[in-house]
C-alpha positions as CSV (number, residue, x, y, z in Angstrom):
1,X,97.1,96.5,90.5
2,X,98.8,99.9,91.5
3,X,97.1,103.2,91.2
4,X,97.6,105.2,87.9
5,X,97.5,109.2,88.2
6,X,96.5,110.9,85.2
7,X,98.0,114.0,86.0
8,X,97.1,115.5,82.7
9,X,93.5,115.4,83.7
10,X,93.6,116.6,87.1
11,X,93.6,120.7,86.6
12,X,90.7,119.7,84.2
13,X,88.8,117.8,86.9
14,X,89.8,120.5,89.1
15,X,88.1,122.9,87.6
16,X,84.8,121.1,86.3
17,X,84.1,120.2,90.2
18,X,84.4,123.6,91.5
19,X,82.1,124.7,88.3
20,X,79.8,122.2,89.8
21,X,80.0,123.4,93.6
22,X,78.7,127.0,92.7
23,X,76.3,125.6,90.7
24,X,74.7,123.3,93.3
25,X,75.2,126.3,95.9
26,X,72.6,128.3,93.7
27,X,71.0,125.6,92.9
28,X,70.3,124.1,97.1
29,X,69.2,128.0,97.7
30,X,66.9,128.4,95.1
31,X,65.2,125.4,96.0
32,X,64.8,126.6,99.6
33,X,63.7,129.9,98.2
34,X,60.8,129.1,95.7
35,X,60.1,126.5,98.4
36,X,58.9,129.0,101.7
37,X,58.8,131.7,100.1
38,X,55.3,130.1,97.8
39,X,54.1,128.4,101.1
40,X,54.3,132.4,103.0
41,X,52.1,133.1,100.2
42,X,49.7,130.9,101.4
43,X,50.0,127.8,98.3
44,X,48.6,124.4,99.3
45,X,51.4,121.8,99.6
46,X,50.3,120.0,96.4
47,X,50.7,123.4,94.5
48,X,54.2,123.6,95.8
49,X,54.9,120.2,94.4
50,X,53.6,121.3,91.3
51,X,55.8,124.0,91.0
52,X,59.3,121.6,90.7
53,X,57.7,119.2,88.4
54,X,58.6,120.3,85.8
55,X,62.3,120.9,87.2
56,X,62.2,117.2,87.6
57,X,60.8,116.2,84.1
58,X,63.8,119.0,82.5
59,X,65.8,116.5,84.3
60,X,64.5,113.4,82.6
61,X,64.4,114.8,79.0
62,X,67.6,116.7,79.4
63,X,69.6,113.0,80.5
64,X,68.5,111.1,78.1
65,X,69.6,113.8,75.7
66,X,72.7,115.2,77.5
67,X,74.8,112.4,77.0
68,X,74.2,112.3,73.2
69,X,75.3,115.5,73.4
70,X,78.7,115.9,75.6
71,X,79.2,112.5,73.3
72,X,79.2,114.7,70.3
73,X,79.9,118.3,70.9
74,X,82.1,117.6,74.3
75,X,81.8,118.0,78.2
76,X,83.0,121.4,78.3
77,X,80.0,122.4,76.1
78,X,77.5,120.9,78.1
79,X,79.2,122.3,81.1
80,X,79.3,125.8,79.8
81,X,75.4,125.7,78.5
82,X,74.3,123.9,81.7
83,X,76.0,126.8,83.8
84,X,74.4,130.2,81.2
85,X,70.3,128.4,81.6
86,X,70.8,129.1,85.3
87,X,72.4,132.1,84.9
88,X,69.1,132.8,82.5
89,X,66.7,130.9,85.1
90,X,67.8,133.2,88.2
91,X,67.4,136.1,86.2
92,X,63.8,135.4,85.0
93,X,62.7,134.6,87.9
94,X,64.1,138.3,89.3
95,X,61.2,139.8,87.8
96,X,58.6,137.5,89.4
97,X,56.5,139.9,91.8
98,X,54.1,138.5,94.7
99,X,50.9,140.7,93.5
100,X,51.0,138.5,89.7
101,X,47.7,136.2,90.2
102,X,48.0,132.4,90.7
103,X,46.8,131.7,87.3
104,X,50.0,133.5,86.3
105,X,52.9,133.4,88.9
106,X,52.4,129.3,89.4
107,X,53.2,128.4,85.5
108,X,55.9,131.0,85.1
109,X,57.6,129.6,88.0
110,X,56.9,126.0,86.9
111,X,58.8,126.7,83.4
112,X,62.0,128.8,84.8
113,X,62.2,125.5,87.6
114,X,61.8,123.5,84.0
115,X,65.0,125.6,82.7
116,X,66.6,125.1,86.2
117,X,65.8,122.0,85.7
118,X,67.7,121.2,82.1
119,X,71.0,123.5,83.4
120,X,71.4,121.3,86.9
121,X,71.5,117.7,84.7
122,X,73.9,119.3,82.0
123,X,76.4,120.4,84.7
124,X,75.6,117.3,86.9
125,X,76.2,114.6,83.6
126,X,79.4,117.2,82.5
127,X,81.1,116.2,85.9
128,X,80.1,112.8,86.9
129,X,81.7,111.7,83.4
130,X,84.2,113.8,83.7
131,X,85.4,111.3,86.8
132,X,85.1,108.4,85.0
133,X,88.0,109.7,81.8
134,X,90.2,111.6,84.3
135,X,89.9,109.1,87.6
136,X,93.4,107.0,88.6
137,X,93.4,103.5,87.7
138,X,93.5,100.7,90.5
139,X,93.4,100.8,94.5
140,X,89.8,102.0,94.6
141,X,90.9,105.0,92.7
142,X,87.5,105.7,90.8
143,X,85.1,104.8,94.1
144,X,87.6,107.2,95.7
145,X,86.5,110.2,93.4
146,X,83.7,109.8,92.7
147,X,82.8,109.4,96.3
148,X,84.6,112.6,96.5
149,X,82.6,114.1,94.1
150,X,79.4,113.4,94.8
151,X,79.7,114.1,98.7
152,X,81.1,117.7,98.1
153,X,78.7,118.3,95.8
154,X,76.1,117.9,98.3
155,X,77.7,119.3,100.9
156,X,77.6,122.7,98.9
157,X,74.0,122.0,97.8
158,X,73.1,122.0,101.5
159,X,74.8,124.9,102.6
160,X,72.6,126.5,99.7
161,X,69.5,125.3,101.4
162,X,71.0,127.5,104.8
163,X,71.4,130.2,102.2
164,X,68.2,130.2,100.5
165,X,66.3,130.1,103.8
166,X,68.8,132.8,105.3
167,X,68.8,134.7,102.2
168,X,64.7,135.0,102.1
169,X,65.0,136.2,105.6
170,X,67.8,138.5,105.1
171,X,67.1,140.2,101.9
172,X,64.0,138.9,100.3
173,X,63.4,137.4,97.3
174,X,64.0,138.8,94.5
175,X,67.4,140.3,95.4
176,X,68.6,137.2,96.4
177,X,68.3,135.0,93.4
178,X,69.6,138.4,91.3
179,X,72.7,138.2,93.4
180,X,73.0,134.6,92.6
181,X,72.8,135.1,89.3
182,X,75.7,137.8,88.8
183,X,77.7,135.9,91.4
184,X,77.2,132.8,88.6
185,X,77.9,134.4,86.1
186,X,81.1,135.7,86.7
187,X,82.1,132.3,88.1
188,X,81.1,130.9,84.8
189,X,83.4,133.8,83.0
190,X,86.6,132.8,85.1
191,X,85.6,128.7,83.8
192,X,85.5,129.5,79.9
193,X,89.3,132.0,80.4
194,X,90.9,129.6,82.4
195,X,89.4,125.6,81.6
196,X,92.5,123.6,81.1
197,X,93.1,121.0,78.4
198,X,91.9,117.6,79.8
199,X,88.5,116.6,78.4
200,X,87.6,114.8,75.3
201,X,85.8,116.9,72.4
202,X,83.2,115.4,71.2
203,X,82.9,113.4,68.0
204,X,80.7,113.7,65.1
205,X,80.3,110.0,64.8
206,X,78.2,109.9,68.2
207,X,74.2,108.5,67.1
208,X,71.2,109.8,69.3
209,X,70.0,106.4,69.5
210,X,73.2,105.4,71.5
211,X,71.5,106.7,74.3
212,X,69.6,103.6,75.6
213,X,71.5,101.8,78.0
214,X,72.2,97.9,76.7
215,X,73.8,96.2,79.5
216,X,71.3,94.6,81.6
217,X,72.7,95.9,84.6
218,X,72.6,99.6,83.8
219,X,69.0,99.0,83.1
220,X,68.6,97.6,86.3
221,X,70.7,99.7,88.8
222,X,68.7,102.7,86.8
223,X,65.3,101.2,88.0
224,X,67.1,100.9,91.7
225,X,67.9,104.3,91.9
226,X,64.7,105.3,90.3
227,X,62.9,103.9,93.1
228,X,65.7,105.2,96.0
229,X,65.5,108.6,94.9
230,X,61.3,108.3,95.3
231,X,61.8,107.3,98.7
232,X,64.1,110.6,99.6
233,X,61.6,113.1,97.8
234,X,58.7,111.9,99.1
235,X,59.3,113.5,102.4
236,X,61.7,115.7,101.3
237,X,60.6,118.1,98.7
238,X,57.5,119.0,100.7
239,X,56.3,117.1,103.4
240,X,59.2,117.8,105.5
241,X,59.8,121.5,105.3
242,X,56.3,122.5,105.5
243,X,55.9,120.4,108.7
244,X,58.9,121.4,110.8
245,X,57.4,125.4,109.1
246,X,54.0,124.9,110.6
247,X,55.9,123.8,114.1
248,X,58.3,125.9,114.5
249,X,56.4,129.1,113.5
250,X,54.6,131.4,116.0
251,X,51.8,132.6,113.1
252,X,53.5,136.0,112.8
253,X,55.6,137.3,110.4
254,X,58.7,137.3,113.0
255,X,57.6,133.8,113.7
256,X,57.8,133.1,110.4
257,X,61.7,134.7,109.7
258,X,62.9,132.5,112.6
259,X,61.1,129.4,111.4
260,X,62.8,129.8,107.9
261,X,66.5,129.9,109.5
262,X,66.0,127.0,111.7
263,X,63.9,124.8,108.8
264,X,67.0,126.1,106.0
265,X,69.3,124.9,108.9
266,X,67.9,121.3,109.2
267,X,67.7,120.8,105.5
268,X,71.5,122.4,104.9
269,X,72.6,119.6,107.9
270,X,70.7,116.9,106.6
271,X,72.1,117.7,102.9
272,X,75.8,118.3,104.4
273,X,76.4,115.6,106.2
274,X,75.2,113.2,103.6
275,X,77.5,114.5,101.3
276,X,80.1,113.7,104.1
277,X,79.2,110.3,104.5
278,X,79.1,109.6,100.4
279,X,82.8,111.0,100.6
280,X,83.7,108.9,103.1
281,X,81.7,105.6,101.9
282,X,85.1,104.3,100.3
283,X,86.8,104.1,103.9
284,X,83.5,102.5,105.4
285,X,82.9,99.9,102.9
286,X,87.0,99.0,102.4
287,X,86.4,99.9,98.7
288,X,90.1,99.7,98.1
289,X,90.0,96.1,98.6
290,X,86.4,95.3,97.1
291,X,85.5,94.0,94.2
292,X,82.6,95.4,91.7
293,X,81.0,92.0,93.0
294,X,81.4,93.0,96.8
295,X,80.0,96.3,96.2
296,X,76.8,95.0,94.2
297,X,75.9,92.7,97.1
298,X,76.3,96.0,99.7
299,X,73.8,97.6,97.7
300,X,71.2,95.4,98.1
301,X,71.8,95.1,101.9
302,X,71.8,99.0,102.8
303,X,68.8,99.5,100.5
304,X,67.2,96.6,102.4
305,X,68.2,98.8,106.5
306,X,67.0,102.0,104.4
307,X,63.2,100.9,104.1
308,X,62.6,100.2,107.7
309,X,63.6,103.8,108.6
310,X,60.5,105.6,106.7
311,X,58.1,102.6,108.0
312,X,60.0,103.1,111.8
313,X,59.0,106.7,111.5
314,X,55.4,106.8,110.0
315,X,54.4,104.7,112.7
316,X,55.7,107.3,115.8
317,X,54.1,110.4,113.7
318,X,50.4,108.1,113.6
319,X,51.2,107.5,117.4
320,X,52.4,111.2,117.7
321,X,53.5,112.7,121.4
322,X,56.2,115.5,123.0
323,X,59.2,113.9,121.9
324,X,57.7,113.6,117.9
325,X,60.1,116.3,116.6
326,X,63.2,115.3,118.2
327,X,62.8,111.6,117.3
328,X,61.7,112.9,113.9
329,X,65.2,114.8,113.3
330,X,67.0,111.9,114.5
331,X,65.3,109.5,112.7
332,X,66.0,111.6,109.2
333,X,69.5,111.6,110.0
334,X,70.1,108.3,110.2
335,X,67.8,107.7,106.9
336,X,70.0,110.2,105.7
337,X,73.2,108.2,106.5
338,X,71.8,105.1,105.3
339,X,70.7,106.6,102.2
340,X,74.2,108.6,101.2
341,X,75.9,105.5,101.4
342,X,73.3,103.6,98.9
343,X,74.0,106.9,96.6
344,X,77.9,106.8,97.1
345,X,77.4,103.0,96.1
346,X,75.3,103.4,93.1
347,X,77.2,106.3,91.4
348,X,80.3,103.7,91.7
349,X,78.4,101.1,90.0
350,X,77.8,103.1,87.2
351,X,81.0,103.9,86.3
352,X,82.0,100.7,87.5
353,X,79.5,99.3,84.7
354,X,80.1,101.6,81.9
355,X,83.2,101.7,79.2
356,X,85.1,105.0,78.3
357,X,83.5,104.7,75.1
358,X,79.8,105.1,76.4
359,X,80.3,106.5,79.8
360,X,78.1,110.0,78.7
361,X,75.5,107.7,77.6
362,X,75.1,105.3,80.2
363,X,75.8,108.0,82.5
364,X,72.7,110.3,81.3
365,X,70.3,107.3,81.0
366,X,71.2,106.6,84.7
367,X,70.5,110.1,85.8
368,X,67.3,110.2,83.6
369,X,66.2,107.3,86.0
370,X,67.5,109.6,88.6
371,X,65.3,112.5,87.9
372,X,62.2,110.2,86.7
373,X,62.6,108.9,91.0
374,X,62.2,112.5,92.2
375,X,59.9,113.4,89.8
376,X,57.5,111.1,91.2
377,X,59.5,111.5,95.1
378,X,58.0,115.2,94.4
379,X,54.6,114.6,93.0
380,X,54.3,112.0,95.9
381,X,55.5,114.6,98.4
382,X,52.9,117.3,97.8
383,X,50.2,114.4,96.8
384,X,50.8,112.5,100.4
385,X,51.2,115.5,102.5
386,X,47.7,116.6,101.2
387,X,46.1,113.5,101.3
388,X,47.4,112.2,104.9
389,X,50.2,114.4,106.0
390,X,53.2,113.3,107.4
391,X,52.6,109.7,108.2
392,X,51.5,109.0,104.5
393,X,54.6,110.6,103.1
394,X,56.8,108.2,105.3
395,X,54.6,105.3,104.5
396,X,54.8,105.9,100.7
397,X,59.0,106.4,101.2
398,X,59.3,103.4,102.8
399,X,57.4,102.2,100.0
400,X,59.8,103.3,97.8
401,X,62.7,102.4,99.4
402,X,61.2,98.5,99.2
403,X,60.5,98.9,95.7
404,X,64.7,99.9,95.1
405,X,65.2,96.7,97.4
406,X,63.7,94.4,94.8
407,X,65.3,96.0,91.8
408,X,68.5,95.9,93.5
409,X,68.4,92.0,94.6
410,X,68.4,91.4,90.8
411,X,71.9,93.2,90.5
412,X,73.7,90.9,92.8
């Protein structure tokens, strides 16, 4: 079959990813921010997980619900709405000051993450569908895309974890997420004057209870990446960053500053080049001349490599030694590899698995089993990290990881 432009669409497409890039730049720095700049303030690590739960369970409430309603109002609404709660969640969180009490500062944070939260999974559904309806036809076309995508998207997202960190160091905290949000908002300005045609409007016809995936494999690629998302946030939402923190940092407040470039640093490289590799998961898996088949049995083999990583690398922190750090960094990056080309595969699949006619529902009940794995990746993170430190998070990853192995055998 030859490849099918759908040139109409492109501008369109065009314009709904770079929508998306300056979202998930603000998005990666706020993360980064909220993260160290709570732990300078001396909260426990299971506190810190506390504080993105609720950005996580946004995520699983907003899915389930997003897709009902790009189905029935249009993607450029969700986009729009998803774009003005950040806009909203940077601002409130603007006012937040360091002398409110615990009692106070942790819930109010908790529920502008929430709002975060709802705005990331409206742009993120908005523009993974948006691939799907505008993607050429044939040759790989589709993997092609939304490899594309997907890997630039977290490529941004980790040079917003460099900014956050370098942005906490630089100007503080509170100027730096107001600057984000002005920056946003006139980005989102230029979207609504110049969005060309491209994408369907929505239809009045579209039922909430549509929503629930009914092909058995959706169901069971959503369980898969439920579990593969767990094993990422387990160790990275907290574990990681406070560990390299408390390493790398002197005690003083200078110590500190320098800790938070080189930890933003690792997480920005770590997030970039796994974008890179789920852009280029196409070339390394021949996707051009694969079939959906092919690609289902690939899953279940690079999910299988991914759970040995964690396991590999819980067992050198329990032995510890000199060379923990560098072999840690290492071993994250190849866990890192492994696990953006499981992600590049996966977001095929469920395109590959949907029809035009239900791709914003099967494509928010996915990403509602998306956010349900790094809701409990996060609550794991800050749970483990408590409990056993580093070693446990790893452990319970690899755990995680195994658990995404056995729902994904039942795919292929």
């Amino acid at each position: 079959m030859t490849s099918t432009a759908r040139p109409e669409g492109l501008s369109a497409y065009i314009a709904v990813t770079a929508a998306y890039w300056a979202f998930m730049l603000t998005d990666g720095a706020l993360r980064m921010l909220v993260l160290l700049h709570f732990h300078e303030l001396g909260f426990s690590p299971i506190t810190l997980a506390w504080l993105f739960l609720l950005y996580e369970f946004a995520g699983i409430v907003t899915n389930l619900s997003a897709g009902w309603i790009a189905a029935r109002y249009g993607l450029t609404t969700t986009l729009y709405v998803g774009l003005t709660l950040q806009i909203v969640a940077l601002f409130a969180l603007s006012r937040l000051s360091a002398d409110w009490a615990m009692a106070l500062s942790v819930p109010f944070v908790m529920v502008v993450q929430g709002l975060s939260g709802v705005a990331k999974d409206l742009a993120k559904m908005s523009s993974k569908s948006a691939v799907k309806l505008l993607a050429p036809q044939g040759n790989g076309g589709l993997f092609r895309w939304v490899a594309v995508l997907t890997g630039s998207k977290n490529a941004v997202k980790g040079l917003g974890f460099f900014l956050g960190a370098a942005l906490l160091g630089l100007a503080g905290f509170q100027a730096s997420v107001l600057g984000m949000a002005l920056i946003l908002g006139v980005i989102l300005a230029g979207v609504v004057l110049f969005m060309p045609p491209g994408l369907p409007k929505g239809s009045k016809s579209a039922k909430f209870a549509h929503v629930f995936a009914t092909d058995t494999r959706v169901n069971r690629l959503s369980v898969a990446r439920l579990f593969l998302f767990g094993a990422r946030d387990t160790w990275f939402v907290v574990g990681i960053p406070i560990y390299f923190q408390a390493v790398l940092s002197d005690g003083t407040p200078e110590g500190a500053k320098r800790a938070f470039f080189f930890v933003g640093a690792f997480m920005a490289l770590w997030i970039i080049a796994y974008g890179v590799v789920q852009a280029l998961a196409p070339k390394l898996l021949g996707g051009a001349r694969r079939s959906t088949d092919d690609i289902t049995r690939l899953a279940v083999v690079w999910v299988g490599a991914l759970a040995l990583i964690p396991a590999a690398l819980a067992a050198a922190v329990w032995i510890g030694g000199p060379w923990l750090t560098p072999v840690l960094v290492l071993g994250l990056l190849v866990f890192g590899f492994v696990f953006a080309v499981n992600s590049s595969v996966h977001s095929y699949l469920i395109l590959a698995f949907t029809g035009a006619e239900r791709v914003t529902m099967d494509v928010g009940f996915y990403y509602m089993s998306n956010a349900a794995g790094r809701l409990v990746g996060t609550l794991l993170s800050g749970l483990s990290y408590q409990i056993g430190g580093l070693t446990l998070c790893l452990a319970m990853a690899a755990a995680m990881a195994g658990a995404s192995f056995l729902a994904a055998r039942r795919l292929a």
